[in-house]
C-alpha positions as CSV (number, residue, x, y, z in Angstrom):
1,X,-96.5,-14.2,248.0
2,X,-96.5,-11.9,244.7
3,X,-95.8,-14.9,242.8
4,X,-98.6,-16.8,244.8
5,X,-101.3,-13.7,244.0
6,X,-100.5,-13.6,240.3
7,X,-101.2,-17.6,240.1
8,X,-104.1,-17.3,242.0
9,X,-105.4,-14.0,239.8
10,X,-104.5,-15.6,236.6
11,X,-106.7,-18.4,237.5
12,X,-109.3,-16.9,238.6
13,X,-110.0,-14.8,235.2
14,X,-110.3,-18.3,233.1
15,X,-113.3,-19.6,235.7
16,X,-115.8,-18.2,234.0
17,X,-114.4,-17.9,230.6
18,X,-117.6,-16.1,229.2
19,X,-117.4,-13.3,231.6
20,X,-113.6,-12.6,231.1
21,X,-114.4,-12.9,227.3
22,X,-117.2,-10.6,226.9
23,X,-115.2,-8.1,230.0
24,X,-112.3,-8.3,227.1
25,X,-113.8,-7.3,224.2
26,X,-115.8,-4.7,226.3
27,X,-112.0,-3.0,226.7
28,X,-110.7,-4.1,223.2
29,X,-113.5,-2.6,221.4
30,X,-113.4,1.1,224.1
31,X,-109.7,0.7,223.2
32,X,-109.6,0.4,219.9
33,X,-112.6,3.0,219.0
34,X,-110.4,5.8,221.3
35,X,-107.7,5.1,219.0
36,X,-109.2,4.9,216.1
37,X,-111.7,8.1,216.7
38,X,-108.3,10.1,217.7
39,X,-106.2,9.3,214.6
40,X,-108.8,9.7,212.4
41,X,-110.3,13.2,213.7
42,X,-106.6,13.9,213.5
43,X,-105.8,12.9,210.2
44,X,-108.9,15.4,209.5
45,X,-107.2,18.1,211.2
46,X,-104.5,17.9,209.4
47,X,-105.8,17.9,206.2
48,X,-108.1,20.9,206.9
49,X,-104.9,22.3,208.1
50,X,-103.3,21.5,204.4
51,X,-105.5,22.3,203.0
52,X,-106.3,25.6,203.6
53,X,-102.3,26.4,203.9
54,X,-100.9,24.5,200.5
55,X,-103.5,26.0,198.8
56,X,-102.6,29.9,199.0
57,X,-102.4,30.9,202.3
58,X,-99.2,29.7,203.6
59,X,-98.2,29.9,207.3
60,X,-98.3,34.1,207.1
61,X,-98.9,36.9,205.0
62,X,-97.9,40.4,204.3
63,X,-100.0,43.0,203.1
64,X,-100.3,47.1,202.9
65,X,-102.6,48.3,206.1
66,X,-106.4,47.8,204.6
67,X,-105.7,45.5,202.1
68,X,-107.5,42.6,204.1
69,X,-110.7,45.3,204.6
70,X,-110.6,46.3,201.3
71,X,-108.7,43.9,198.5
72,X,-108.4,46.4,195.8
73,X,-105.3,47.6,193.9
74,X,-105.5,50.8,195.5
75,X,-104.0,49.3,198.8
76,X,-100.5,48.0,197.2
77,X,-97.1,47.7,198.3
78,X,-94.6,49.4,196.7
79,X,-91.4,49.2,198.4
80,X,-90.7,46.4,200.9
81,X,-87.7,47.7,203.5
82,X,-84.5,46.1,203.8
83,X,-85.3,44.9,207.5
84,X,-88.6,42.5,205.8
85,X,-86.5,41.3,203.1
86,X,-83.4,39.6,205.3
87,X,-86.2,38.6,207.4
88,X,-87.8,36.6,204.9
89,X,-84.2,35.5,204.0
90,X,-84.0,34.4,207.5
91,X,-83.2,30.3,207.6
92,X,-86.8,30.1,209.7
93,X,-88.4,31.2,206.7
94,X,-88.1,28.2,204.2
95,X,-89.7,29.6,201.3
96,X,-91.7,32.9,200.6
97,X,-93.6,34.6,197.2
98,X,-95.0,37.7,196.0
99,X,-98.3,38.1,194.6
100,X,-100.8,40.9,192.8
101,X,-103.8,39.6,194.2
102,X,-107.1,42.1,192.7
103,X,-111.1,41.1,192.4
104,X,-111.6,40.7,188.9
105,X,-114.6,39.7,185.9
106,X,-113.6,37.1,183.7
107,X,-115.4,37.0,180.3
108,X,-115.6,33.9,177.8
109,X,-117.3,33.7,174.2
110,X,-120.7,33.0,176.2
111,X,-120.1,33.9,179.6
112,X,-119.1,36.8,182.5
113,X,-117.9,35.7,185.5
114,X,-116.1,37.2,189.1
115,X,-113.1,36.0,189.8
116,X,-110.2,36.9,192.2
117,X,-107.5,37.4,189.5
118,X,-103.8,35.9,190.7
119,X,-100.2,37.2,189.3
120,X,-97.4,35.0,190.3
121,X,-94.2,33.5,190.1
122,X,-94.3,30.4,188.9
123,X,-90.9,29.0,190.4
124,X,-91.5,30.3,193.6
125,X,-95.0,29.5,193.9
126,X,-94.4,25.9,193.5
127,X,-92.3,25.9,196.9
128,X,-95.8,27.3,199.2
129,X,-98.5,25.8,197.2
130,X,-99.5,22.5,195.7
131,X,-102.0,24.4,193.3
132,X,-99.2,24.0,190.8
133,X,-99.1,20.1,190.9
134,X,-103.1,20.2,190.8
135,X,-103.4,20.7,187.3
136,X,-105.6,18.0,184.9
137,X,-105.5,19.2,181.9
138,X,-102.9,21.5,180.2
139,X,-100.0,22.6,182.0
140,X,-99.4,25.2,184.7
141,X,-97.8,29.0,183.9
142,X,-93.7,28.4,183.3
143,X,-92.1,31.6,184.3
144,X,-93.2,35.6,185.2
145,X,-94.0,36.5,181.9
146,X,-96.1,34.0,180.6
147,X,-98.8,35.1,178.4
148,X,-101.4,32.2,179.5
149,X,-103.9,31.7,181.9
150,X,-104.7,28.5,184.4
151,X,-108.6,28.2,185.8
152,X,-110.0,25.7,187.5
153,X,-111.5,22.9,185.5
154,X,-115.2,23.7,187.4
155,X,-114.5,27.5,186.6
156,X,-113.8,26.7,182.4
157,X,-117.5,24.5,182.5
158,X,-118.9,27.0,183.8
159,X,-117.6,29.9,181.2
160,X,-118.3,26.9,178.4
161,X,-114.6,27.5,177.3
162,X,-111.8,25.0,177.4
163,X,-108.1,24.6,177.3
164,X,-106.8,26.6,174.1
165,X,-109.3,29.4,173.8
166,X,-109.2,32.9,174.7
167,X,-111.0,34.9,177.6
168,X,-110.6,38.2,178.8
169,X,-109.5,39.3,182.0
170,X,-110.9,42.9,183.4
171,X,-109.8,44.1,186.9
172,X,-109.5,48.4,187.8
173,X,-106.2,49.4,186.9
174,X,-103.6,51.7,189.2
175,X,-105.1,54.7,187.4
176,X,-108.9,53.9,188.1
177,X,-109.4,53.2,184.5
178,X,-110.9,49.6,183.6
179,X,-107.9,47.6,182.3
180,X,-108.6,44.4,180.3
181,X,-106.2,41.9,178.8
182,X,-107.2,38.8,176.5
183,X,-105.4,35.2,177.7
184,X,-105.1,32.0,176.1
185,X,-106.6,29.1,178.9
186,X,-103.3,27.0,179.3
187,X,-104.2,24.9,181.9
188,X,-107.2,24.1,184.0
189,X,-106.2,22.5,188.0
190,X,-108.1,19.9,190.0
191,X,-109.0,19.5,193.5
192,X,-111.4,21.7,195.9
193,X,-114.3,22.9,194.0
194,X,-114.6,26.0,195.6
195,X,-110.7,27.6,194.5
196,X,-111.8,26.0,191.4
197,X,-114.3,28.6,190.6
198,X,-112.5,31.3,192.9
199,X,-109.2,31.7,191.2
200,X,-107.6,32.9,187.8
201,X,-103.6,32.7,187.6
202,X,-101.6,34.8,185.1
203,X,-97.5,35.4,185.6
204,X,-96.7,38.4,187.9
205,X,-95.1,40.0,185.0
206,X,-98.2,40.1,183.0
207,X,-100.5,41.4,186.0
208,X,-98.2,44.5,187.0
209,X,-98.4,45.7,183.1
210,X,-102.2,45.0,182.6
211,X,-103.0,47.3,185.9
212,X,-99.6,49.4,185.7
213,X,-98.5,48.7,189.1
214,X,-94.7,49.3,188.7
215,X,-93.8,46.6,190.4
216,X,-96.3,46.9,193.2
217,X,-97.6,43.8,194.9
218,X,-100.6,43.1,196.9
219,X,-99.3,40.1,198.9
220,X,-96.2,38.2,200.3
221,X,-97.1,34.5,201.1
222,X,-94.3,33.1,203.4
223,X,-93.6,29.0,205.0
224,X,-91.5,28.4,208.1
225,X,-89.5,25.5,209.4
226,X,-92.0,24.3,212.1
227,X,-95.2,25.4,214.2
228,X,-92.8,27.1,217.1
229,X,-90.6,29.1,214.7
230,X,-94.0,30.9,213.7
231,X,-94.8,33.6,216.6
232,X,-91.2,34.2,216.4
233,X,-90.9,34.9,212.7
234,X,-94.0,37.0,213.2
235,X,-92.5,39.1,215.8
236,X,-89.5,39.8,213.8
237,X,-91.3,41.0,210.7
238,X,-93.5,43.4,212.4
239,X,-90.8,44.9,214.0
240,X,-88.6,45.1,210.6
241,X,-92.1,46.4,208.6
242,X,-94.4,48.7,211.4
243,X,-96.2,49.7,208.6
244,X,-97.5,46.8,207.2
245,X,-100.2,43.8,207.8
246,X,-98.2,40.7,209.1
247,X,-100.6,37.6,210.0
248,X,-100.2,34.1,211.0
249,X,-102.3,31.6,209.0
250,X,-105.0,31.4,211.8
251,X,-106.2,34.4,210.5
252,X,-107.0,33.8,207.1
253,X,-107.8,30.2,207.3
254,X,-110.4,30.1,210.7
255,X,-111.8,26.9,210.3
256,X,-108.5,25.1,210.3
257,X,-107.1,27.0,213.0
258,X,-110.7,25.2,215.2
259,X,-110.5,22.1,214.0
260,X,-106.6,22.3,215.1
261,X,-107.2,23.5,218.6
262,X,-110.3,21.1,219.4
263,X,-109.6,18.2,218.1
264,X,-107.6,17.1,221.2
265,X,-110.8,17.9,223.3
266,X,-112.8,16.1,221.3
267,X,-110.5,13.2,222.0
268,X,-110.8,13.8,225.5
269,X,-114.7,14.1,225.8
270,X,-114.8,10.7,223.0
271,X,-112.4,9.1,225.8
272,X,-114.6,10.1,229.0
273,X,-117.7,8.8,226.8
274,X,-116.0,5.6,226.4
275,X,-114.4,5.3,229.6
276,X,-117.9,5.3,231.2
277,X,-119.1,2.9,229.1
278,X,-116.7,0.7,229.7
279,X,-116.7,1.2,233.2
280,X,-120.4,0.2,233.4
281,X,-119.7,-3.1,231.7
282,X,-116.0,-3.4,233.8
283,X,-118.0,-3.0,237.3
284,X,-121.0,-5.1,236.6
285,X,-118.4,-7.8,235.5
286,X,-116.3,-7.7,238.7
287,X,-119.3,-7.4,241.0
288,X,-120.7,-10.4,239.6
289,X,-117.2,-12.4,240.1
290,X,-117.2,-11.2,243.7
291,X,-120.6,-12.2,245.0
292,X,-120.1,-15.9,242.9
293,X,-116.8,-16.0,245.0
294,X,-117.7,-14.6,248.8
295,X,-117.2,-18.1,249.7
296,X,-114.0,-18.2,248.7
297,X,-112.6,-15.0,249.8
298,X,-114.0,-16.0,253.3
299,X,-112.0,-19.4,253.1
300,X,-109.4,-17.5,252.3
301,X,-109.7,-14.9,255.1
302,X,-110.5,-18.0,257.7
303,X,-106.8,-19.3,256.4
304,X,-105.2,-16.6,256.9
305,X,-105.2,-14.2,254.7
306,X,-105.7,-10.4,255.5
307,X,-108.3,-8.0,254.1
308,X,-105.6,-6.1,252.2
309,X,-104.4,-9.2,250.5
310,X,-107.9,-10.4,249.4
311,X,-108.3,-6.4,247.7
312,X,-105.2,-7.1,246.2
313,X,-105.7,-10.3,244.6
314,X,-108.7,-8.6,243.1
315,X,-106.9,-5.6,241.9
316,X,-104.3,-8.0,240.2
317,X,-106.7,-9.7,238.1
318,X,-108.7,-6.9,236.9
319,X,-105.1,-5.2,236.4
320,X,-104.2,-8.3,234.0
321,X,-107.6,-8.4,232.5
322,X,-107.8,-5.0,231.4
323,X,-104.1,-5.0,230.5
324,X,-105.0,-7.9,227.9
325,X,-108.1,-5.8,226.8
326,X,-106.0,-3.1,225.8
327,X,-102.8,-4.7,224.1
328,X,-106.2,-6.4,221.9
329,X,-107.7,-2.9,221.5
330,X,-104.1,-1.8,220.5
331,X,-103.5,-4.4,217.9
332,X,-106.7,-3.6,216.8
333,X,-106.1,-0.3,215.8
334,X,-102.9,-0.8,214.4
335,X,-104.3,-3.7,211.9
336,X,-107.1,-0.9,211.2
337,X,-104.8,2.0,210.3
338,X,-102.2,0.4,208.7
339,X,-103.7,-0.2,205.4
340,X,-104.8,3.5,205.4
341,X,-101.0,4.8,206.4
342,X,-100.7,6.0,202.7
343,X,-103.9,7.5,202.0
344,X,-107.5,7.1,202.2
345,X,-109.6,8.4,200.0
346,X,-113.2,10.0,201.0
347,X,-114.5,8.5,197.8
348,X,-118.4,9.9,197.9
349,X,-117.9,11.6,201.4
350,X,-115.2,13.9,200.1
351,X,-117.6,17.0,199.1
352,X,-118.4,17.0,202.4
353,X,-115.4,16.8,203.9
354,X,-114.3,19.7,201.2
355,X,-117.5,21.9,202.6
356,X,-115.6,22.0,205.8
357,X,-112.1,22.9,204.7
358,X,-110.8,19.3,204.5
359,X,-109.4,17.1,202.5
360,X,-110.4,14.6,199.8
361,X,-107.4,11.6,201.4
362,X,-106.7,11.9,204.8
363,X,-103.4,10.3,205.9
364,X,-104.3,8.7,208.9
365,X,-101.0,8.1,211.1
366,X,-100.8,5.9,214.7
367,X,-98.9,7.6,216.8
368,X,-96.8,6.1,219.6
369,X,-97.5,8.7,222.3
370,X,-101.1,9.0,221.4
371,X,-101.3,4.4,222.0
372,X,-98.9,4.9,225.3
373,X,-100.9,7.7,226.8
374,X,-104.8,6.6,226.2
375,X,-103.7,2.7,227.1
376,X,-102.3,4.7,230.7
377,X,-105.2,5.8,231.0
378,X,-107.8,3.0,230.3
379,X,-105.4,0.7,232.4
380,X,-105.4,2.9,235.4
381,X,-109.1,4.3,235.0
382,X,-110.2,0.4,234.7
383,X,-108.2,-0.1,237.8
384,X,-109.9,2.5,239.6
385,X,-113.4,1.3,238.8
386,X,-112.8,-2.3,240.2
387,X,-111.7,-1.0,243.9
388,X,-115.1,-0.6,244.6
389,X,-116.0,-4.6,244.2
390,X,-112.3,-5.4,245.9
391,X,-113.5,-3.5,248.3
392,X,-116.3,-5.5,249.0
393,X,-114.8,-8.3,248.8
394,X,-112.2,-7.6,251.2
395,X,-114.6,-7.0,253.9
396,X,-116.5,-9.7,253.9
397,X,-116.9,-11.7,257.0
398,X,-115.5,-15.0,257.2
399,X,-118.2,-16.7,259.4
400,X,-120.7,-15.2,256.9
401,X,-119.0,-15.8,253.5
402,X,-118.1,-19.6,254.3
403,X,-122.0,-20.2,255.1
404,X,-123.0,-19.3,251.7
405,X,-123.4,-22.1,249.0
């Protein structure tokens, strides 16, 4: 009998070619678009995510109590204890630096300029950012006492300066006096525009003798192994350092932390809108087959066949018809994201995906759970929509059903 039904199902869907056709690529198309919609918003997630934590922030920070209020030199850290430092030697903590991180005025030949004015070290900055590897012309700071310093390309236009000239840097010093230092521009790094006109690095070395910290810093910038090591790390470090600001990177990076937490409802509200799109087109499909066929599923019932068996036979072909609709939609995407797999750049729609905290190439990846789960749900939502025509076809008098032509 199941082998009977499946015959009889498969049949039926190639009657009327057209409508199976255009009920296909009415589930293809909802199929693929979920798909594609979900990996891309994705993709943009992560990159905002990126972003924002490969530029400076890291995955958490450590500062002195009212440093975040007030960002000034005055609120330091002097002496980190013992407990903080074998936590951030801790095997969850995969890389960590320290900063001097102070507003600052940075003054060319023709031009004065804010600035937040960076001291760090080199080698160990390289492991938390990707600033480093951003730079276009020039080269980036070698070690803690390097007497250059780097500014972003839109920053040096901006002071009409370029690589190889001097500027001076002037931030308030430890003592309250105004402490100014002259650099040679040494390199001049890519990317977001905004850090671009943000940021000036000098070595760490060079920063705690311009404002006389002693070896005070103003930040600790820290990476861990993976998302669930975070809260624990956390945890840890405030309890090994009561006295100090430890944050996750949500704090300091806002719109990445959104993006990261919605962008799974917005996949569910871009599924529901689909879904009932699809369904419209899925029922109106099926309700036409059934009223072009109430002679048949009368003949059938006259022959023998129960009301339960006649909603089956339904069921089964709108089962295999939306099954093919989504392994289509499926292949679909995949032929879509493949070419993308390493890198797709914004071209012209980057600024405004920078405006927002992204990315200028997202890296748009299909995942398997992400195909399994939405084609379980299309398949079994699909299903659902069709009972409601089974249904009618399933109780449909014989006598009736045979006297239409």
């Amino acid at each position: 009998m199941r082998s009977l039904l499946f015959a009889l199902a498969w049949r039926s869907l190639w009657r009327n070619p057209r409508r199976t056709l255009i009920t296909l690529t009415i589930v293809a198309v909802g199929m693929w678009s979920i798909l594609a919609f979900t990996v891309m918003l994705k993709a943009w997630a992560l990159s905002a995510r990126n972003e924002a934590l490969r530029l400076l922030t890291g995955e958490g920070q450590i500062h002195a109590v009212h440093y975040l209020d007030d960002p000034g030199i005055e609120h330091r850290m002097t002496a980190l204890p013992d407990a903080l430092i074998a936590e951030l030697r801790h095997p969850d903590v995969t890389a960590w630096t320290p900063r001097v991180r102070v507003p600052a005025v940075i003054q060319s030949e023709y031009r004065s300029l804010g600035v937040t004015l960076l001291g760090v070290d080199s080698a160990r900055e390289r492991l938390v950012s990707d600033l480093p590897g951003e730079i276009e012309t020039g080269r980036y700071l070698r070690d803690a006492k390097d007497p250059g310093v780097v500014l972003g390309k839109h920053l040096i236009e901006r002071l009409k300066t370029r690589v190889g000239k001097r500027v001076i840097l002037m931030s308030q010093a430890t003592d309250g006096h105004l402490a100014e230092q002259s650099f040679t521009v040494v390199g001049a790094f890519g990317g977001t525009e905004g850090p671009q006109d943000q940021y000036a690095f000098i070595a760490i070395d060079q920063a705690v003798a311009m404002l006389g910290t002693g070896g005070a810093i103003s930040e600790i910038t820290f990476d861990v192994a993976n998302d669930q090591a975070l809260p624990g790390v956390i945890a840890r470090m405030r309890r090994a350092a009561p006295k100090l600001d430890i944050e996750p990177w949500t704090e300091f990076a806002p719109i990445a932390y959104a993006m990261d937490q919605v962008s799974g409802t917005y996949t569910a509200i871009w599924i529901a809108v689909m879904f009932v799109l699809m369904a419209i087109g899925i029922v109106n499909a099926q309700l036409m087959a059934v009223f072009e066929r109430t002679r048949e599923f009368g003949l059938l019932q006259a022959l023998g066949m129960r009301p339960g068996l006649v909603l089956l036979q339904v069921a089964v072909e709108s089962a295999m018809l939306i099954g093919i609709g989504v392994v289509i939609g499926n292949l679909l995407a995949v032929l879509t994201v493949a070419p993308f797999q390493h890198g797709l750049d914004l071209g012209s729609l980057a600024a405004g995906s920078e405006r927002f905290g992204g990315g200028r190439i997202l890296y748009p990846q299909l995942e398997v759970r992400d195909v399994v789960q939405s084609s379980i749900i299309v398949w079994l939502l699909g299903i659902i929509t069709t009972l409601w025509p089974a249904r009618r076809a399933s109780h449909a008098n014989p006598v009736e059903a045979m006297s239409q032509v």
